[in-house]
C-alpha positions as CSV (number, residue, x, y, z in Angstrom):
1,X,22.2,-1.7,18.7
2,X,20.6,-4.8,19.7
3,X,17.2,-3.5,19.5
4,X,18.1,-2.6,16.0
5,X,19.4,-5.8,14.3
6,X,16.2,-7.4,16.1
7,X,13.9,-5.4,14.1
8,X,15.7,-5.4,11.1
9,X,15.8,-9.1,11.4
10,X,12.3,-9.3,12.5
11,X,11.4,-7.5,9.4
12,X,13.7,-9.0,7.1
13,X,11.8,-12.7,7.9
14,X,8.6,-10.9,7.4
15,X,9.1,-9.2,4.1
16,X,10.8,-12.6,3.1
17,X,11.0,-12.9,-0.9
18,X,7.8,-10.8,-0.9
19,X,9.9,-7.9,-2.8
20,X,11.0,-9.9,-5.6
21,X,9.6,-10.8,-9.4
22,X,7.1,-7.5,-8.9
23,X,6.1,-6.3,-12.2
24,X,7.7,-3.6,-13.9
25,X,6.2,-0.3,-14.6
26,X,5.6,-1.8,-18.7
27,X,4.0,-4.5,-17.1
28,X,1.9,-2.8,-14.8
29,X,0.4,-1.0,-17.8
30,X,-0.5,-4.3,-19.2
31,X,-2.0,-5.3,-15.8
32,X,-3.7,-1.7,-15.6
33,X,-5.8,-3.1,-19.1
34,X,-6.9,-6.3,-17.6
35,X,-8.3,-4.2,-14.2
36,X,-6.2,-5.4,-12.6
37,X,-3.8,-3.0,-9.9
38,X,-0.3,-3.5,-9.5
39,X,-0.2,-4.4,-5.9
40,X,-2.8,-7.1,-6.7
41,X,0.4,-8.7,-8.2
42,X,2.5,-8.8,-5.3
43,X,3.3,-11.4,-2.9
44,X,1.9,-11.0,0.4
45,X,4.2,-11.9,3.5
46,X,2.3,-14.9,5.2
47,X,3.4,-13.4,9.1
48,X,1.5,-11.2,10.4
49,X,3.0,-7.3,10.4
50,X,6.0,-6.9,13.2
51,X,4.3,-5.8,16.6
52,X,7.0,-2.7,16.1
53,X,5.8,-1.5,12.5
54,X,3.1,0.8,12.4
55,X,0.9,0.5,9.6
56,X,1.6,3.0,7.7
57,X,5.4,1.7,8.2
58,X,4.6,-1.9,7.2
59,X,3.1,-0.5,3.8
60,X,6.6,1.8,3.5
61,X,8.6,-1.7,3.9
62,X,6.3,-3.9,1.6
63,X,5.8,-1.6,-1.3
64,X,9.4,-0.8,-1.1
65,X,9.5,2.3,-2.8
66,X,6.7,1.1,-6.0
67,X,3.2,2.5,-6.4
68,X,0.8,0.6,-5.5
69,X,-1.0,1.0,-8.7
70,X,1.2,1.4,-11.3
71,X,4.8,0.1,-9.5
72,X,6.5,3.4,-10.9
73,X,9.8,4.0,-8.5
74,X,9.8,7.9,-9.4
75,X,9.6,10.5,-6.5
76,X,8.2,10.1,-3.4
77,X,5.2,8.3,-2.7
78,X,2.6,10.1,-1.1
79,X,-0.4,8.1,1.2
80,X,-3.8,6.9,0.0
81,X,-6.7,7.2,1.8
82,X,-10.5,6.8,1.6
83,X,-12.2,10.3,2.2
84,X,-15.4,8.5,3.3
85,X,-13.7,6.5,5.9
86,X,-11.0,8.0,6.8
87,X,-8.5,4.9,6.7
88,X,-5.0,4.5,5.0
89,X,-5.4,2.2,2.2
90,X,-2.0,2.3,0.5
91,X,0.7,4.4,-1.3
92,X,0.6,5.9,-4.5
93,X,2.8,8.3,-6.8
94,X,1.3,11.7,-7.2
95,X,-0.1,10.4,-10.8
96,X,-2.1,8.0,-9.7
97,X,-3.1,9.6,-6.6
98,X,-4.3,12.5,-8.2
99,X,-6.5,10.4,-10.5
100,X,-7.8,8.0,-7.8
101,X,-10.8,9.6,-6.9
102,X,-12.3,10.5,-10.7
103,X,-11.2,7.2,-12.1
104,X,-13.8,4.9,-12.7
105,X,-11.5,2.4,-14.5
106,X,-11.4,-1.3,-13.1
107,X,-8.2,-1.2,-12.1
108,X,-8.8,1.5,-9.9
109,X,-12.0,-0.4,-8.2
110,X,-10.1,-3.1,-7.5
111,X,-7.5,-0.9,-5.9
112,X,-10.1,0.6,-3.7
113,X,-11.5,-2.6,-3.1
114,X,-8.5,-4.2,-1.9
115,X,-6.0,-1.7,-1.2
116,X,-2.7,-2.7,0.0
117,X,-3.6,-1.7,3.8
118,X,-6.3,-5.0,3.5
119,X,-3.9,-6.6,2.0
120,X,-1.3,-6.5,4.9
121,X,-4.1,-7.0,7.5
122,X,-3.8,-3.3,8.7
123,X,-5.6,-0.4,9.6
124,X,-4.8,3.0,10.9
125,X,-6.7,6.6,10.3
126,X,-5.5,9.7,8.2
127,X,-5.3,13.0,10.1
128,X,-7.2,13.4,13.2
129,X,-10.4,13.5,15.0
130,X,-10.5,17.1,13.4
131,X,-10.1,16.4,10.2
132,X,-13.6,14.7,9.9
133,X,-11.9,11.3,10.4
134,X,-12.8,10.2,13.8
135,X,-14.6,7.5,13.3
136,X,-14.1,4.3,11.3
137,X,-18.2,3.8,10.4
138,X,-18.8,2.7,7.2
């Protein structure tokens, strides 16, 4: 139980206030118009990531349930990643995921640019070895 209320407490001092004044889905869309992504909004912790907090984790805990691109809260998100590369680079609700790769819009540039997983200072691969993603070669 210990162990526990250290890592919640670990990750509580991380997150900090990080969470709070995000923009709203209606504001997003106004963000979306200038290019600009939703996560590009957000505050970033100023700790490095919690030794105990995978990647893939740490961007569960930041984005706290919103999109990265558009902060909706509906569903389940699912994980972004670049096909080319292979890396996580955030997560996204099945909208905007599903128009990622055939949007050329700004916002979505900028999303790819810096994704939430540069954001946070983390890296980890999507799939395996056998799924093409092996390597991290750009």
């Amino acid at each position: 139980m210990g162990e526990v209320r250290r890592r919640d407490a670990a990750e509580a001092a991380w997150l900090g206030t990080t969470p709070q004044g995000r923009p709203t889905f209606g504001e997003a869309e106004l963000l979306d118009l200038q290019g600009t992504p939703s996560c590009h909004a957000w505050s970033v912790p100023d700790e490095p990531v919690p030794g105990h907090l995978s990647p893939t984790d740490a961007l569960r805990r930041w984005q706290g349930g919103a999109c990265a691109m558009c902060s909706a809260r509906r569903g389940s998100l699912v994980v972004d990643h670049c096909h080319r590369t292979g890396l996580i680079r955030g997560l996204l609700c099945r909208s905007c995921n599903a128009t990622e790769p055939h949007s050329r819009a700004p916002s979505f540039a900028a999303y790819r640019s810096r994704p939430p997983a540069v954001m946070l200072q983390v890296e980890e691969q999507y799939g395996s070895p056998w799924d093409g993603f092996g390597h991290t070669d750009t």
